[in-house]
BANU-628295 format. One record per residue (C-alpha): z, x, y; residue number from 1. Coordinates in steps of 0.5 Angstrom, whole numbers, plus 500, padded with zeros to 3 digits. Example, Ala and Ser with C-alpha at 12.3 -4.5 7.8 and 13.67 -1.06 7.14 Angstrom:
REM residues 2
[[516,525,491],1],
[[514,527,498],2],
This chain:
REM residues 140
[[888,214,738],1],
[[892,208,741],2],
[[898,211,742],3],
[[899,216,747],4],
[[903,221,741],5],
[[896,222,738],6],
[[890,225,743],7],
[[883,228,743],8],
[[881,233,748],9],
[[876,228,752],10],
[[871,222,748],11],
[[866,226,745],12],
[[858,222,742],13],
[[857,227,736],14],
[[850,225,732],15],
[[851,227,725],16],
[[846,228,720],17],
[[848,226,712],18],
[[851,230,709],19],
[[853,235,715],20],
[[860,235,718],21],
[[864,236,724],22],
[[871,238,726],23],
[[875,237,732],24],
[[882,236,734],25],
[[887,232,735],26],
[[893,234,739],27],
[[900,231,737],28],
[[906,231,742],29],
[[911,227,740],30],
[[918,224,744],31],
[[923,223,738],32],
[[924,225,731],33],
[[921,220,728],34],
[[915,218,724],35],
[[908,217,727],36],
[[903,213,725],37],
[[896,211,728],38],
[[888,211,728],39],
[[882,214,730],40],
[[876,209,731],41],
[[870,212,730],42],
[[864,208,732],43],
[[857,208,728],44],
[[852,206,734],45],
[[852,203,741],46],
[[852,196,741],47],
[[855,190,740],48],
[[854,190,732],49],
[[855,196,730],50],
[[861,197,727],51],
[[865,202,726],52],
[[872,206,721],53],
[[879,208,723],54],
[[881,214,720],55],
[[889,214,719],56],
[[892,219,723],57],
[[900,221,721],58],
[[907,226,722],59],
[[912,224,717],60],
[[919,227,718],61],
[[921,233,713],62],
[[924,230,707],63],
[[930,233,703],64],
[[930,230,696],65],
[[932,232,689],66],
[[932,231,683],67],
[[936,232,676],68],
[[939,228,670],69],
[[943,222,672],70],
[[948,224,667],71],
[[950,229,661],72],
[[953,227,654],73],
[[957,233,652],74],
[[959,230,645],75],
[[963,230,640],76],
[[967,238,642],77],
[[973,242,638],78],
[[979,244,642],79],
[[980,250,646],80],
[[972,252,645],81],
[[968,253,650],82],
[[962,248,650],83],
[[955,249,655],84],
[[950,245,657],85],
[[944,247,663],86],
[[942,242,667],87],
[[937,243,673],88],
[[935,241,679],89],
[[929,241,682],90],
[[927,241,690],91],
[[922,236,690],92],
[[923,235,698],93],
[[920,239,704],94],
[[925,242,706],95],
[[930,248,703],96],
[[935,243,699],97],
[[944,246,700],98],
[[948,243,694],99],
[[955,244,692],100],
[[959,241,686],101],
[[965,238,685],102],
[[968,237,678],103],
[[975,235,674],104],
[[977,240,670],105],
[[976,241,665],106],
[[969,241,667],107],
[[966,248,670],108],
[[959,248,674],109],
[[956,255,674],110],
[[953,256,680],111],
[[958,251,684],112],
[[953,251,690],113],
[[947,254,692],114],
[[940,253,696],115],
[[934,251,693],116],
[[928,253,696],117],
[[921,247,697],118],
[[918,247,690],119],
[[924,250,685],120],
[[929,249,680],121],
[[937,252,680],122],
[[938,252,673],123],
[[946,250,673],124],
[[951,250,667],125],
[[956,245,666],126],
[[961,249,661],127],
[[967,244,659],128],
[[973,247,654],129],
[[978,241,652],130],
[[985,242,652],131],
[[987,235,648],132],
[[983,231,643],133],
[[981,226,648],134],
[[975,222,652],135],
[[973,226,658],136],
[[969,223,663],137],
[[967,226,670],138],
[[963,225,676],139],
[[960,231,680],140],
C-alpha cells in the first residue's frame, strides 16, 4: 500500500502455480472517520519488464439511507370517512435507520416513529378523515 492506513505485516516473495491461491492480511488503521481508498501492487516477476497489477483496497464510512414513495395520492374521499393507505420504508443503508414523522391534520401516520433495521421495511400507514370538502395537501 501507499499509504500508511493500509499495511501488510512484512513483504513477502509468494510463487504460485496456476490456479492456487494465497491469503494474507492487510492491516487497516485509520486516523479519522472518513473513507480510505488505496492499492496493493502486485508484482509478477523480478525484473525490469515484468509487470505487475494493483488490487483495490477500501474502508468506506457506514451509510444511512432510505428509500420510500416520493409522494401518495389519496383521491378523491368522502367526508367524515376515515381512508388508509400503506407506504413502506425500506432501509437500504448499512446502519439501523431512526424515523419520525410529522403531519398536518388531518393526516395520521401509523407508527409515527420507529427504527428500521439493515435490510428491513416498516410498514406505515397513512390514514386521512376530511372534515370539509376541500383539497388536502401535506408534507411529511
Amino acid at each position: 500500500p501507499r499509504t500508511r492506513f493500509f499495511s501488510l505485516l512484512y513483504p513477502l516473495e509468494i510463487n504460485l502455480s496456476p490456479g492456487t491461491t494465497q491469503e494474507f492480511e492487510v492491516f487497516f488503521r485509520p486516523t479519522r472517520s472518513e473513507p480510505y481508498l488505496d492499492t496493493i501492487y502486485f508484482k509478477m516477476q523480478e525484473g525490469a519488464d515484468s509487470g505487475g497489477f494493483h488490487v483495490p483496497v477500501r474502508a468506506f464510512i457506514p451509510t444511512l439511507q432510505a428509500s420510500v414513495v416520493p409522494g401518495l395520492d389519496m383521491g378523491l374521499l368522502p367526508i367524515n370517512v376515515e381512508t388508509a393507505q400503506s407506504i413502506f420504508i425500506h432501509n437500504t443503508g448499512e446502519v439501523p435507520c431512526p424515523y419520525e414523522w410529522k403531519v398536518p391534520p388531518p393526516f395520521t401516520f401509523t407508527p409515527d416513529s420507529g427504527t428500521i433495521d439493515v435490510g428491513s421495511s416498516h410498514e406505515i400507514v397513512c390514514t386521512i378523515k376530511p372534515t370539509s370538502a376541500e383539497v388536502f395537501v401535506g408534507n411529511a
